[in-house]
Each structure stands twice: as C-alpha cells, then as structure tokens.
C-alpha angles and dihedrals in degrees: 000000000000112000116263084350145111110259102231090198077071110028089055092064113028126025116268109260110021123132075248087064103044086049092048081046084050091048087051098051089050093054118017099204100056109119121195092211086058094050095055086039083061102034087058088053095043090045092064100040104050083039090057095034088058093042085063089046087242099145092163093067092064102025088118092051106057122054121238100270086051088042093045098043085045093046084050093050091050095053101053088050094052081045087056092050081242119152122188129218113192129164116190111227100183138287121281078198169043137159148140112245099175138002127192131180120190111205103197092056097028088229116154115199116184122184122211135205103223118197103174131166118221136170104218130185122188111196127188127220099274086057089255109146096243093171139020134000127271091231113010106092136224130203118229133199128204135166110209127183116210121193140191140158110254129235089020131129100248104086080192117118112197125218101242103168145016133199 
C-alpha cells in the first residue's frame, strides 16, 4: 500500500472505501505479495479451464481446484448427463467480463473468499445418443454468466485458490 495513499491494485477493481476493499487491504496486509490484478490474471484462467474441463465431463483435471460441495455438485451434473446419453461440445471464445462482486477476509482463520462476475461467450453443442443436436449451435454463441467464489488461507504456503461456490 502506498503511505497516506489509494492502493490502485485494489481501487481498480473494487470502489475506495467498500467493506470488498478493506478485505482485499486485509488480504494484503496477511500476505504481502498477494496482487489483485494476479488474481484476476489467474481466476480468468481458472474460470476456462475448469468451464471447459466440466463441459467434457473431466472432472480429474480440476479435482485440486474445486472444494468437495463444487466437485461433488459437478460430479452430480455429469453424471446425469452420462446417464441421458447426452455429450457436450463447447468451444470458449473469450470473456465479455470480469469483475469482483464481493471480498471477505476472515481474520481468525486467515480465509480469503473473492467473488467474481463471469461473462463468458461459449459455442456449445448437446448431443443425444443418437448424435441429434438436442441443445445449443455449433457457431452461434451465448453468453453465459456465472458468479464464482474462490477461497485460500493467506500467508500460507499453497498459492492454490479453490473454487468454493457457483452461482
């Protein structure tokens, strides 16, 4: 943080002065090196890759991302598509955005938890078992929009955020 200043790493993503900037300051002040911008760097990442990950129905790939309530409710969705016979073909185009909707910090337990504001924009094809497209175009694109909460212990060795919530 810059003396007597704004911290731009937090006031360019969330407004001065809201209960999201003092958690991200408090975040900050548990681990040094945490960077807002990073984050965000590595959520978008994170965000297409476990996307795409749960399109193919791969959980494995992205096990150590998720905690055990999203593996399990991703698992559950899978599985009742494998059970319809259904198969999904997705291509990610890109994201329309990106932006952090809460931030808590929870000082006993040192546990961050940032929330963040998807628009991405998929092609997306569900097939049944026969190969009919049930669901979707193979190049007209929807917008999706998805709230996910990622969480980690600060000041901790493990760099790794986990996926905790979607919405």
């Amino acid at each position: 943080m810059i003396e007597g200043g704004l911290d731009r790493d937090i006031t360019d993503h969330v407004a001065e002065g809201t209960d999201a900037a003092r958690a991200l300051t408090a975040m900050k002040q548990a681990e040094p090196g945490f960077s807002v911008s990073e984050f965000l760097t590595g959520a978008r990442g994170a965000y297409e890759m476990i996307l795409m990950a749960f399109e193919r129905g791969d959980l494995d790939s992205i096990r150590p991302f998720l905690n055990d309530e999203v593996e399990a409710s991703f698992a559950q969705a899978i599985n009742a598509r494998e059970r319809q016979g259904l198969t999904v073909e997705a291509n990610f185009i890109g994201l329309r955005e990106l932006t952090i909707a809460e931030a808590e910090f929870d000082t006993t337990s040192r546990t961050a938890e940032i929330t963040v504001r998807f628009t991405g924009e998929l092609t997306t094809v569900v097939r049944n078992g026969a190969g009919e497209v049930v669901d979707g175009h193979p190049t007209s694109p929807k917008r999706q929009r998805d709230a996910w909460t990622f969480a980690r212990r600060m000041g901790v060795q493990d760099p790794t955020w986990q996926l905790v919530a979607t919405g």
